[in-house]
N, C-alpha and C positions, 0 to 999 in steps of 0.2 A: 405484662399481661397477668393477671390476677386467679388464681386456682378458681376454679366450678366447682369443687368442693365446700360443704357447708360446716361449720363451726357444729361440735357436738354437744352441747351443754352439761348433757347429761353423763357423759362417760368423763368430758373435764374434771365433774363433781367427784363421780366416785373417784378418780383419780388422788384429788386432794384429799376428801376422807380418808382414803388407803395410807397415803404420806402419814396427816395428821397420826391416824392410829399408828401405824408402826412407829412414830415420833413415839408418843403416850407410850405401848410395851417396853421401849428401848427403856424407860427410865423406872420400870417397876422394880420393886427388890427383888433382889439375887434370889431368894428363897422362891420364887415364880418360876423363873428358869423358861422366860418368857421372850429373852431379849435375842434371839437368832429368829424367833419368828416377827419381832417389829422389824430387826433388819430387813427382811426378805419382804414384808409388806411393804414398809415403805420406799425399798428400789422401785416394787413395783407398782405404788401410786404413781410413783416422781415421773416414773418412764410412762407411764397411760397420760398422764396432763399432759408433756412433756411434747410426748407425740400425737397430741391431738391439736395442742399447737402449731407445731408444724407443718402436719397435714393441713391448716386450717392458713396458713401465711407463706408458703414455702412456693416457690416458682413452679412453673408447669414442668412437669419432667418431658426430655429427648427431644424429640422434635419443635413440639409444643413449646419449649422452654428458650431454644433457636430463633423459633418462630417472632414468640414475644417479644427476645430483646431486639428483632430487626425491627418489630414495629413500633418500638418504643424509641429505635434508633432515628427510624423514619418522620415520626412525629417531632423528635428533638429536631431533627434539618430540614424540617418542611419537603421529604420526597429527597434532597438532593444528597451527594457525598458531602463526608465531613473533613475534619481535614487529617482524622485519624485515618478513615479507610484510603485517603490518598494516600500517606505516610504508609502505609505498607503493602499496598497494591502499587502503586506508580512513582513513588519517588525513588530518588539517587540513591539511596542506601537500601530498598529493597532491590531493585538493579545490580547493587553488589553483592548482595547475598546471593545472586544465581549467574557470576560468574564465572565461576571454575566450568561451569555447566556451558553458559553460552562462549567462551572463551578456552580451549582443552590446554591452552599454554599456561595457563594460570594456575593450573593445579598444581605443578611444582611450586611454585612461591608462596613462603609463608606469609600468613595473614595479614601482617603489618604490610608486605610490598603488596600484597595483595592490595587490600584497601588505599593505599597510594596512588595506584594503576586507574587514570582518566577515566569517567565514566562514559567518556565521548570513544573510546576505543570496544564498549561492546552494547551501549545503548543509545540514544539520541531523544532530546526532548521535544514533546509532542505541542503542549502547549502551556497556560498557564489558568489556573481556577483561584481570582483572589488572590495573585500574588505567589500562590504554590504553584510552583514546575511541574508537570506530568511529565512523567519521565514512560518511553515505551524500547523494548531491548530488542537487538538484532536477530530474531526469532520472531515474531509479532509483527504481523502483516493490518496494516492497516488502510481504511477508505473513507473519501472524501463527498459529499453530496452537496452539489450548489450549483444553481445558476451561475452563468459567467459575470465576473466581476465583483465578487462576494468575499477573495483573498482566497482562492484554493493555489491558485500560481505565486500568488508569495508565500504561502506557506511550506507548498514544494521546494521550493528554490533554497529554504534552511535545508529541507533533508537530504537534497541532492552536497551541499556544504559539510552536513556534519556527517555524513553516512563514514561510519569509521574504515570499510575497505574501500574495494571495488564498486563503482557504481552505474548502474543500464539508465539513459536517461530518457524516453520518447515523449516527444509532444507535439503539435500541430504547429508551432510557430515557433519564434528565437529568443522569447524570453531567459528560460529557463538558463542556457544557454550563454547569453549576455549576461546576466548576474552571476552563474557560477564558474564560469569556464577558468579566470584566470585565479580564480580562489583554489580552485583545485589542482592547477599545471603544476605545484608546488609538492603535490601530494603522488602524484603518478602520471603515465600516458595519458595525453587525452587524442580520444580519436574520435572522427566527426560520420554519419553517414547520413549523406543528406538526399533522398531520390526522389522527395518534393522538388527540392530547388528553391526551399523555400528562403528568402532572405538574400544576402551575399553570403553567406557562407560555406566555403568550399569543402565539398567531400573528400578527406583523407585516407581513404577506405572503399577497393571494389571488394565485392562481394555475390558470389553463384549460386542460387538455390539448388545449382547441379553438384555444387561439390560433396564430395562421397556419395554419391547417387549408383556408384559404381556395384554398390552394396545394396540388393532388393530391400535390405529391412531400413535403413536409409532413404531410401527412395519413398517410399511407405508413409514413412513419417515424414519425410517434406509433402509431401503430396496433402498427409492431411493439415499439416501449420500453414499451405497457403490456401486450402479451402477456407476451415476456419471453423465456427461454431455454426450452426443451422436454425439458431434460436430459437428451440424446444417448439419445433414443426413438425410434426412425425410426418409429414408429406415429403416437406424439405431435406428432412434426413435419411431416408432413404434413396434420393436422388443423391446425398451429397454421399451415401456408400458408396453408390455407382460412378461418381465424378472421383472419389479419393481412387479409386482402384483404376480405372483410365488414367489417372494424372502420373498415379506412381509408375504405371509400364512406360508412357511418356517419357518421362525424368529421368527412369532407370534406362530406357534406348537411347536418349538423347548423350546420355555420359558414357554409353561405351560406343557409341560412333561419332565423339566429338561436336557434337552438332553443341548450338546454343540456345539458351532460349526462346531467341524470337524463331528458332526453326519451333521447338514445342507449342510457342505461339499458334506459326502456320498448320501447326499439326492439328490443332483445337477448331482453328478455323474451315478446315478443310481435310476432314478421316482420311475419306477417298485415296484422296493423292499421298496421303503418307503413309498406306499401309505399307509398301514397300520399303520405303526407307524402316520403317520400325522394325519389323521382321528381320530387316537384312542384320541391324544392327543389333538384334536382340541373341541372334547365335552366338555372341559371346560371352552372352550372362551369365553366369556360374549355377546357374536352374533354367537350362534353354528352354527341356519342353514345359516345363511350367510357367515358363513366361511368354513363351509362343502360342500357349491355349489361351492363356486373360487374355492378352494383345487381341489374339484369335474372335474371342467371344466379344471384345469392346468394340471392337472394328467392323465386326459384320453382322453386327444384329441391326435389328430393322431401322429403319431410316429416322422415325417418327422417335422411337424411342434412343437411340442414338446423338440425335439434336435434340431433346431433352437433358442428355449428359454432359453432354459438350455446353448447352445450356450455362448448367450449372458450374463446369470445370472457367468458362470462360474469365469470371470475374477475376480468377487467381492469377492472371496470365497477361490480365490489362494494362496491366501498370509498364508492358515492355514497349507500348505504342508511343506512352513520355519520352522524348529524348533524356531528359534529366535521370529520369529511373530508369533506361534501360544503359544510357553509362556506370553505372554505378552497381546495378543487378544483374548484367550482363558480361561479366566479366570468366574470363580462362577460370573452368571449375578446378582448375588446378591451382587455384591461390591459395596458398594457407593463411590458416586463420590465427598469428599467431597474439592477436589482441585478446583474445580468450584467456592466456594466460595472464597477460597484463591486468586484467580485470582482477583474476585470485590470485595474484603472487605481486603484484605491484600497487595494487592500490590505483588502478588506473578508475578513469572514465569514460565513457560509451556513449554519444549524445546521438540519437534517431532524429530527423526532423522529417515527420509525414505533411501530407497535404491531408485541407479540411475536407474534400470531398470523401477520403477513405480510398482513390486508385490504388494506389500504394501502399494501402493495409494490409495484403498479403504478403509484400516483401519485406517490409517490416516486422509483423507477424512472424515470417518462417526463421528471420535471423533471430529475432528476440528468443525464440525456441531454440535455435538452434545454442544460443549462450547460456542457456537455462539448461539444456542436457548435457552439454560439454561440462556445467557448473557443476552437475549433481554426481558424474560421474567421478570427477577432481574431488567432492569433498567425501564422496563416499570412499576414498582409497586415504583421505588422512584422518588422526587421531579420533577420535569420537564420531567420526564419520561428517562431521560437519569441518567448513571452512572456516579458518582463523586467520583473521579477521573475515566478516560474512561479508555476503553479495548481495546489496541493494536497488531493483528494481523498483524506478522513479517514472512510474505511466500517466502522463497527465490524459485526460480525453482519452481513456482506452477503450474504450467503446467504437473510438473513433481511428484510431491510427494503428491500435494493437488489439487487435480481435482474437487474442492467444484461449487459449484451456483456464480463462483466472480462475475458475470457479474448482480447477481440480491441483492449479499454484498455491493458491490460499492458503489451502488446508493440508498441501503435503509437503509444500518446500522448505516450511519452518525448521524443520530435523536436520536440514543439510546448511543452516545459517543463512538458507536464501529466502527475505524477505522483500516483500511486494506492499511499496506506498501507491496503489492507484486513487484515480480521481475520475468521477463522471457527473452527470449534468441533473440525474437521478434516478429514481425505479426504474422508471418506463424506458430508460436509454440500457439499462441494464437487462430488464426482461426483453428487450428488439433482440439484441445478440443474445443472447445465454438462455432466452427461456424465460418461464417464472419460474421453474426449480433451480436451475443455473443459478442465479439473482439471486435467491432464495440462501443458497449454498455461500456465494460471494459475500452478501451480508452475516451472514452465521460464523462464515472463518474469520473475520475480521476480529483483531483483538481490542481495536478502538475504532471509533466510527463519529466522525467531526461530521453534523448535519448542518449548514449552515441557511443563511435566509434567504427570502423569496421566492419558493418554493410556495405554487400556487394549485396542486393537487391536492384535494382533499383528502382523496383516499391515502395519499401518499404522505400527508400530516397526520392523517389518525392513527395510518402505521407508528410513527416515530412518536406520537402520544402518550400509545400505549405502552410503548416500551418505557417512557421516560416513568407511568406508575401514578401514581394521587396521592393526596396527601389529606389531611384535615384541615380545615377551614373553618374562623366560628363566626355566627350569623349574629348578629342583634337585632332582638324583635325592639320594634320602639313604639310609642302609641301617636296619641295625635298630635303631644305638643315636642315628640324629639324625645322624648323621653326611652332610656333602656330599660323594657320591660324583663326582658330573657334574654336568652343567646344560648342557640343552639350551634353543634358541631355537625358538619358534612363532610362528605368525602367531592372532593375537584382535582381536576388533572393536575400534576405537578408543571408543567408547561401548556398552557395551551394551544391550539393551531394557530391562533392569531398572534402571539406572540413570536411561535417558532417561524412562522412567515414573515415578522418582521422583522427578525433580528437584523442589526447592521452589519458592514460591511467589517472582515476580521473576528465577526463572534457567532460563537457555532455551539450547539448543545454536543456535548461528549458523551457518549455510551462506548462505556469501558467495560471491560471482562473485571470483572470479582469486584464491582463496585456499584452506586445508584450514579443518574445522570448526574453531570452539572454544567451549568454556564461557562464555555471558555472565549480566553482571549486567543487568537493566534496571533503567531508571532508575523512580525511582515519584513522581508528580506532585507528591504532597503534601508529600514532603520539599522541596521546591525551595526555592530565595531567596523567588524575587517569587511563588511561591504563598502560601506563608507570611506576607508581606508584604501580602498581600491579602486574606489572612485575617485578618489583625491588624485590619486597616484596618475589614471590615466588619463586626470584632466590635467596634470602638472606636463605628461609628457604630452600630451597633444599641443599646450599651449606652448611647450618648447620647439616643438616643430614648426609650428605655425610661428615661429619669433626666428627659428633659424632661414625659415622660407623667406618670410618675410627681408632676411638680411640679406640675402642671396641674391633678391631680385633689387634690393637695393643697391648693391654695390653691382649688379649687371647694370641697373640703369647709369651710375656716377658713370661707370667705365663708359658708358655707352655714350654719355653726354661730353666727357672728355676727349671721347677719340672723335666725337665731331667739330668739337671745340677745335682740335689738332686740326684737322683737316681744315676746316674753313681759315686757320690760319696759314696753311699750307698755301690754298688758294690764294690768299689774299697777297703772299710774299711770292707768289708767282707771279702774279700780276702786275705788280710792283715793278718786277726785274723786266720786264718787257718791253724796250726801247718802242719811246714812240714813233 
């Protein structure tokens, strides 16, 4: 960007006269006694020219000077990153630069082990621009936008693979699941909870939203992880105070008189008949009369406003109607949970599998919370206060299956190494649950943000337009026979909507923190090494089985055919010896 300051002509001149003259004194005879004042004239023509030049070609200062060279950067890449700002905002060797940081074990090791040390044990790559890797570190929480079928599920399915610890995995079906499970058995526990039902695969894991409920401030906080968000209703959230504060006296009665929860179920369905059981059991709360007042005031206010509460507490408590979900959520609140640990000390894996409807997104919900505080309190007690290696939370469809606090995960879990890969359908699935400031908040934490195509809102393209910026474009005027008369320069979107709506399937515009947009590739599961390799494997042993099956029933039939063969010969020499 070129100074607003104008060329001074006239101060240049005298500038040079000054020079020349003190040039001419310096060499007059000694008898003059002239030559300390040409010196001193001529510094200070040289320095007036000198710096009126400058002033007159010198870059904008401060800000203005910032400013410029982005826009000068911008014009050289047409709007998008170059491959310098990738190089030091997202790749491998910026990632090792803030290792000791994201990593507290590494601080003892000198720099060469340092630098040795995988970059797959504290960051994981995001995608590819051209051929460069985007590398994003286990502290950077990132979101996905796309209709179904666009590659946000094989893209996931890498980071459930490379997440360097522990990893939470939820999503509405078995993909994710089928491609990683046997990748990662090598790496830690893997445990399944499935209270969809969805698929054949079996639940390894019960699980109580009563456990430690024995504890009001427990109870509290489940009560609010199975309500959920109220998505920026001020009508709705004021019923959902009133639904949190029932649910917790609920949850906190139900675990100190052993009940379960399909009793809290019937409790939701019918106040009436359980104000007794809640009372009775609530004298042993470790705060009776102040839990016998809430109980008190839930239970006997008026009917109308009442079933308004119960209303709203209802939804969190549906999913115990499933046979599938309430074996699995209805379990002795006495179970410990000792896969919690498996997750930060073993590098285990956590796979959720909800159903599409959302029944079971509050029992999902409450555990997914419940590994998330259990997490933050384990990393706040070691080194730097964060987990080494971190906790990755892998939410495909969270709108839909994990209706958790993301929009308050985002932006606080990063300090404790727990990062959050969610994935949703778009804005407007994001503003239904959280709100527009929720949404709002969830797109802002995000430290990349992969938008991919077919995305048929408009409002919802111009949003990500404008973020992606313009660029210059030059026009040529021609006359009538095709001829270039001029060519002027405009400013146009760096992307436009029609384009970011069409993009295909695996390529997605990037909005990265400390860089401009650009075009990437994602990466797709199925082509990988060691997926392939894993699939080789358990085609080799399926058709091993299916070759020993096959042998099995082979040699049952030979026998089978021989021992008739016997027999009819049997017969036949029996026959034989028979006097006629």
């Amino acid at each position: 960007m070129a100074s607003t300051r104008t060329f001074r002509p006239r101060v240049f001149g005298a500038g040079l006269i000054a020079t020349a003259t003190g040039w001419v004194l310096t060499q007059a005879p000694d008898t003059l006694d002239v030559a300390g004042y040409g010196y001193a004239l001529g510094v200070a023509g040289a320095a007036t020219a000198a710096g009126t030049v400058y002033a007159r070609f010198r870059g904008a200062a401060g800000s203005n000077r910032l400013i410029g060279r982005w826009d000068r950067n911008t014009r050289r890449n047409g709007g998008t990153a170059s491959r310098w700002q990738m190089l030091t905002v997202s790749s491998r060797w910026s990632m090792a630069r803030r290792a000791p940081v994201l990593r507290p074990s590494l601080r003892d090791l000198g720099w060469w082990d340092r630098w040795r040390t995988p970059a797959l044990s504290y960051a994981t790559p995001l995608c590819k621009v051209g051929g460069q890797t985007v590398w994003t570190s286990c502290e950077e929480s990132t979101l996905r936008i796309g209709i179904p079928g666009t590659g946000k599920t094989a893209e996931l399915a890498c980071r459930v693979i490379d997440a360097p610890g522990g990893a939470v995995v939820a999503s509405t079906a078995t993909d994710l699941y089928d491609l990683t499970a046997k990748l990662r058995e090598p790496r830690g526990p893997v445990t399944v909870f499935n209270p969809g039902g969805i698929g054949e695969v079996a639940s390894t894991l019960r699980w109580s939203p009563l456990a430690g409920c024995k504890d009001p401030a427990t109870a509290a906080r489940r009560a609010a992880d199975l309500i959920g968000p109220s998505g920026g209703n001020d009508e709705g959230e004021r019923w959902n105070i009133h639904a949190r504060r029932a649910l917790a006296v609920m949850l906190h009665a139900a675990a100190l008189g052993g009940y379960r929860m399909r009793d809290v179920q019937r409790w939701v369905a019918n106040p009436d008949a359980a104000a007794a059981q809640v009372m009775t059991a609530l004298a042993g709360s470790p705060n009776p009369a102040e839990m016998c007042q809430t109980a008190e005031q839930t239970l006997r206010m008026t009917a109308r406003t009442r079933d308004g509460v119960m209303l709203a507490v209802a939804p969190a408590v549906a999913w115990v109607m499933q046979p599938a979900a309430a074996k699995c959520g209805d379990a002795d609140p006495d179970t410990a949970a000792e896969f919690i640990d498996d997750l930060t000390d073993k590098a285990g894996t956590f796979y959720l599998l909800g159903d599409e409807d959302g029944t079971v997104g509050p029992l999902v919900a409450a555990l997914t919370a419940e590994i998330v505080h259990r997490s933050r309190a384990i990393a706040a007690a070691r080194p730097g206060g964060r987990l080494d290696p971190g906790l990755a939370l892998i939410l495909d469809e969270v709108a839909l299956i994990c209706p958790t606090p993301l929009d308050r995960w985002m932006a606080e879990l990063r300090k404790r190494s727990i990062v959050v890969h969610a994935a949703c359908q778009g804005l407007g699935q994001l503003r239904q649950r959280w709100g527009k400031d929720g949404a709002s908040m969830i797109l802002n934490a995000a430290a990349a943000v992969l938008v991919f195509g077919g995305c048929k809102d408009p409002g919802d393209l111009a949003a990500f337009c404008d973020l992606a910026g313009e660029r210059e474009e030059v026009s040529a005027t021609r006359d009538a026979d095709g001829r270039v008369t001029s060519s002027t320069t405009r400013r146009v979107p760096v992307i436009s909507a029609a384009m970011l709506a069409g993009l295909p399937n695996h390529r997605a515009m990037l909005i990265r923190r400390g860089m401009p947009v650009a075009l990437a590739a994602t990466p797709i599961v199925w082509r990988r090494r060691d997926v392939r390799r894993a699939v080789r494997g358990q085609t080799r042993t399926a058709r091993a089985a299916a070759w020993t099956l096959r042998t099995v029933r082979r040699a049952a039939r030979t026998k089978a055919a021989q021992t008739k063969t016997a027999q009819t010969k049997a017969a036949q020499t029996k026959t034989e010896e028979v006097p006629a």
